[in-house]
N, C-alpha and C positions, 0 to 999 in steps of 0.2 A: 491456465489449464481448465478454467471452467466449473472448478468445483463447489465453488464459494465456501469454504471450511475455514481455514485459515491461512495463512505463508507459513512459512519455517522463519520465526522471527529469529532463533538461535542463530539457526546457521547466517541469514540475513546480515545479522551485527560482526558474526565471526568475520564475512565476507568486505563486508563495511571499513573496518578497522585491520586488515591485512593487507590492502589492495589502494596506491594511488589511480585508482576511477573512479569515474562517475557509475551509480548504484540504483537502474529503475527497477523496481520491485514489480513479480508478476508470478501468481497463482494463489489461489484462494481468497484474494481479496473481498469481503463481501461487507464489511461495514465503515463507516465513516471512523471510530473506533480503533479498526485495522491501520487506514488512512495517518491516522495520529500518533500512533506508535512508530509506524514506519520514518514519518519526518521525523520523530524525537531519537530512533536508533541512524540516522542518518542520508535515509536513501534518500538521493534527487525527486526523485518522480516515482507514480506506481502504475501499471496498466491495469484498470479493472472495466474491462469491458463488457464481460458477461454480469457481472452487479449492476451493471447502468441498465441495461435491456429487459434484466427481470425487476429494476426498480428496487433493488436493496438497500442500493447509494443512491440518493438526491445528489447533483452534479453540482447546482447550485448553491445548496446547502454545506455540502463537502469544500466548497471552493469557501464558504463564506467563515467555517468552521476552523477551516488549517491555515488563513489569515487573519486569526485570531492570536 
């Protein structure tokens, strides 16, 4: 959505843990931080497009970070 604020981590995990799918996460994503929570509540993937463009998230660093 562009915001970069936060996701709805709540609802995210409620969504997680009700639902046999797969769970890419998308809105508000804007730190590496976010990133880490998200794989540890369970989502697949996350889209944070507008973080990469305004340079919130390092790509590289986020990738080097959550295969940690």
């Amino acid at each position: 959505d562009g915001t970069l604020t936060e996701p709805n981590f709540t609802a995210l995990f409620e969504l997680i843990n009700s639902i046999k799918a797969t769970v890419i996460a998308s809105g508000g994503i804007s730190t590496i931080t976010h990133l880490k929570l998200l794989k540890k509540l369970g989502a697949a993937g996350a889209i944070i497009g507008k973080a990469l463009y305004t340079k919130d998230i390092n790509l590289k660093q986020a990738l080097d970070e959550l295969d940690k």
